[in-house]
C-alpha positions as a printed Julia matrix, in Angstrom:
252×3 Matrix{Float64}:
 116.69  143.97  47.07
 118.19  141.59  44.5
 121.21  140.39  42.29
 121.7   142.01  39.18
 119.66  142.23  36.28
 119.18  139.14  34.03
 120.07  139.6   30.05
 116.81  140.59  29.54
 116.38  143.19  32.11
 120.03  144.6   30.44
 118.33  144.79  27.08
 115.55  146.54  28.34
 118.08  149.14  29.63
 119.27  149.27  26.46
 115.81  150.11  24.71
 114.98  152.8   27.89
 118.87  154.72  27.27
 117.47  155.4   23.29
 114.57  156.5   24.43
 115.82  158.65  27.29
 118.65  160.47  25.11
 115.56  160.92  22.71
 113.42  162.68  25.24
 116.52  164.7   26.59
 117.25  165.91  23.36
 113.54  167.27  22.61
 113.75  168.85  25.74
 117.13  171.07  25.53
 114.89  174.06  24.28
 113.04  174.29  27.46
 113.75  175.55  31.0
 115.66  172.9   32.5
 113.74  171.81  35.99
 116.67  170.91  38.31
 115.96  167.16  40.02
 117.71  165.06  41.96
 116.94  161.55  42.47
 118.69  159.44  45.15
 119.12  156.05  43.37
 118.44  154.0   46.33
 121.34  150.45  46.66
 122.39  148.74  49.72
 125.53  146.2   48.23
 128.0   146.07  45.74
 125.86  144.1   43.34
 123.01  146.91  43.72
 125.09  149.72  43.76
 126.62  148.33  40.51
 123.52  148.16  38.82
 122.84  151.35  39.66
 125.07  152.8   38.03
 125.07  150.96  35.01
 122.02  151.97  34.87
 121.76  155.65  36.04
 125.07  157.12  36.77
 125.35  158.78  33.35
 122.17  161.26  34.01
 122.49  164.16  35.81
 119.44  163.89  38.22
 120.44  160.83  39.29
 122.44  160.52  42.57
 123.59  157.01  43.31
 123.3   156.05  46.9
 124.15  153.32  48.77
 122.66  153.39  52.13
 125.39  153.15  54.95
 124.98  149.67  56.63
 124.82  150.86  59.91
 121.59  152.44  58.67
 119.77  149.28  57.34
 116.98  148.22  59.45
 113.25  147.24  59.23
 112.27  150.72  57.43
 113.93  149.59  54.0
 113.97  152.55  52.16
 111.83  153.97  54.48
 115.4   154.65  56.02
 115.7   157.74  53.59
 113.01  159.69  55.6
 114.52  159.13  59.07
 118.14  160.26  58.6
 119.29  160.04  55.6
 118.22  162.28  53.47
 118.42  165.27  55.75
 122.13  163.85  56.02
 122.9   165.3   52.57
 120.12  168.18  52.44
 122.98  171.01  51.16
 122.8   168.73  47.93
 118.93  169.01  47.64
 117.75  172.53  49.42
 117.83  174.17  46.4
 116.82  171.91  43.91
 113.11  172.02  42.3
 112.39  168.29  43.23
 113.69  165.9   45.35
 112.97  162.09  45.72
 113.96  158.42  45.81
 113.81  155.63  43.65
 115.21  152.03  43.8
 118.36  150.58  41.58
 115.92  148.05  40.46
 112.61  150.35  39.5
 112.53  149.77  35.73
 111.47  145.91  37.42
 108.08  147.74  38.27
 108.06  151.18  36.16
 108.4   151.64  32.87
 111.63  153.76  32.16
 109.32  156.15  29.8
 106.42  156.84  32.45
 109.61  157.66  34.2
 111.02  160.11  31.64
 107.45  161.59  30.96
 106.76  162.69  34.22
 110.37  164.36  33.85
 109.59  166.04  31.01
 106.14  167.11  32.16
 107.15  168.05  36.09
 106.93  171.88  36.35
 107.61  173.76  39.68
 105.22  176.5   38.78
 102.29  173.8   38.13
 103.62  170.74  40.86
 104.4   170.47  44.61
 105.34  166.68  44.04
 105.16  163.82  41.31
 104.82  160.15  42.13
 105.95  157.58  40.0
 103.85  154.81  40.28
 100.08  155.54  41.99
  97.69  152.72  42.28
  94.53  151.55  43.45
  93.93  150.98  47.41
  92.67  147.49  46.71
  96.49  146.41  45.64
  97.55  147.55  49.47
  95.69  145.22  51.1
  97.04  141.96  49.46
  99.71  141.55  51.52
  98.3   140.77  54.9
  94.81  140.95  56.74
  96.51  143.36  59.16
  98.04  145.86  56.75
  94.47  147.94  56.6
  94.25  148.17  60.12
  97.79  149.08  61.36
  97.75  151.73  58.65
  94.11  152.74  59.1
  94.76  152.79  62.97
  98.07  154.9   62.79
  97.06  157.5   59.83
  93.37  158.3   62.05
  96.02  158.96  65.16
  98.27  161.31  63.27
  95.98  163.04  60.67
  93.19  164.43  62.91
  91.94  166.32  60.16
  91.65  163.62  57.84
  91.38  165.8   54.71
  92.35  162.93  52.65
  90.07  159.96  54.53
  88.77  159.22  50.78
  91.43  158.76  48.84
  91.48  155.43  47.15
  95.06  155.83  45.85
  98.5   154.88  47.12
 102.24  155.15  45.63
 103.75  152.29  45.79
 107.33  151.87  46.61
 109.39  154.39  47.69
 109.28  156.33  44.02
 108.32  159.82  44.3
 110.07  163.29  44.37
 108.68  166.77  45.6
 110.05  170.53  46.41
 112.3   170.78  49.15
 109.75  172.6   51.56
 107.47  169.25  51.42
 110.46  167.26  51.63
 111.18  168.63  54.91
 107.56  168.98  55.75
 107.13  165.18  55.45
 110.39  164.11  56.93
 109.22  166.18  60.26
 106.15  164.5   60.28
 107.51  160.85  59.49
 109.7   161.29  62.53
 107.69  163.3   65.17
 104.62  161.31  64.27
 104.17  158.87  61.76
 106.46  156.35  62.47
 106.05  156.53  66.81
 102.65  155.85  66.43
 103.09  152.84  63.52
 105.4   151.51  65.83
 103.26  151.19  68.76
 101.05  149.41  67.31
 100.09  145.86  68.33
 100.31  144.58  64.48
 103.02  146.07  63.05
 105.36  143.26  63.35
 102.79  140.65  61.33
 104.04  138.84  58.59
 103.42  140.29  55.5
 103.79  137.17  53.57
 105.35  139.5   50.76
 107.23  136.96  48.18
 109.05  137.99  45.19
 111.85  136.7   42.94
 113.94  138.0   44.45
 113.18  138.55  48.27
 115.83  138.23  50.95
 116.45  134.61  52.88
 115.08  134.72  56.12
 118.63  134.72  57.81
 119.18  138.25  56.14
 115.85  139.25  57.49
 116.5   138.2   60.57
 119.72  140.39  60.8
 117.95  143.53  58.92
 115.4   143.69  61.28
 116.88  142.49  64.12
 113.01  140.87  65.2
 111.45  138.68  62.33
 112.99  136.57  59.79
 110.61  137.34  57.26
 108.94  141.04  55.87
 106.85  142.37  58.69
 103.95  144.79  57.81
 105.87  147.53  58.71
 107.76  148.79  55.43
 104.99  148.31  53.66
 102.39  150.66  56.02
 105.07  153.08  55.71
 105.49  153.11  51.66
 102.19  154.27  51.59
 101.75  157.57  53.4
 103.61  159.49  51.5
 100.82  160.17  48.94
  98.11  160.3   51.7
 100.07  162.85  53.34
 100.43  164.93  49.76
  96.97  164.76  49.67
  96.78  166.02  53.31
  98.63  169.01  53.1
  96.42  170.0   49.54
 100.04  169.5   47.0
  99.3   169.48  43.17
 100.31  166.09  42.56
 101.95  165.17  39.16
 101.4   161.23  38.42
């Protein structure tokens, strides 16, 4: 969560809208995959931003989340309520997702487009827009491995996916509808009751960016901490696990 984008950031844009009506246009002669991407802002400097930045494209769906829905989940928020809130717009898309106002600060606007271009519904289940190595996770705290390893061993008996070294980061990631739902169930029924009991959750995540939140806003977002508690962070994570889980073809 931030201010808007500094000069540079705009030019960037700039750069990413040539290329973008460049990869549109090469793609008119194909079967268009429907998407739609909720383009994730909580103020009126983030929702303008937004839509400077996406409002123009046709997947994109700006959406500022209600502020009696903020909390501690972030974006995480999505999965709870409030994407099943507007599921008549999604149900019959090919893929579904989130992504932030502010991704092109942490994805390049062309990985973005490519994976676009190159999602399929006949090939993919889901498509993740930025997957990294496990080793990046556990920066943020000493706790973060063990509140997530505790909570996924509790709510993935089967543990088909106990070796994957991978994790999206950020909320940024779409799928079909049926997974949507599939995930949202389990984030709800079982995910998210278990991360919550555990003893560690709350820990300090010591997560500091440019352009973090003051510990006064923290303190009213989460109603608990006045700084960024493991929790969002444990959460961000399982989405690809859970992919991986349920044996989706997995574009990234």
């Amino acid at each position: 969560m931030t201010t808007l984008f500094s000069k540079s950031i705009a030019n960037r844009i700039g750069a990413n809208n040539r290329l973008i009506s460049s990869l549109e246009s090469s793609k008119e002669e194909k079967v268009v995959v429907r998407i739609k991407l909720y383009v994730l802002c909580y103020d009126d400097a983030s929702e303008q931003t937004a839509k400077s930045v996406f409002e123009h494209y046709p997947w994109a769906r700006i959406y500022r989340i209600p502020v009696e829905s903020q909390s501690h989940l972030f974006e995480g928020v999505m999965y709870q309520s409030e994407l099943m809130k507007v599921y008549d717009e999604w149900k019959d898309v090919d893929f579904v997702g989130t992504i932030s106002y502010k991704i092109i600060r942490k994805v390049p606007f062309d990985h973005l487009l490519n994976i676009f271009n190159t999602a399929d519904p006949v090939l993919h289940d889901a498509a993740c827009f930025r997957v990294v190595p496990s080793d990046l996770f556990w920066l943020h705290s000493p706790s973060t491995r063990t509140v997530y390893e505790d909570t996924y061993k509790k709510t993935m008996p089967h543990r088909v996916s106990a070796l994957v070294k991978r994790y999206v980061m950020y909320n940024f990631w779409m799928s079909k509808p049926y997974f949507m739902v599939d995930y949202i169930s389990f984030f709800n029924t079982k995910w998210l009751p278990t991360l919550e009991s555990h003893p560690n959750v709350w820990d300090n995540s010591n997560y500091k960016t440019d352009y973090t939140l003051t510990p006064d806003k923290l303190l009213a977002l989460t109603k608990k901490v006045s700084y960024y508690p493991t929790h969002p962070f444990v959460n961000e994570r399982i989405a690809y696990r859970y992919m991986v889980e349920r044996k989706l073809r997995i574009l990234e």
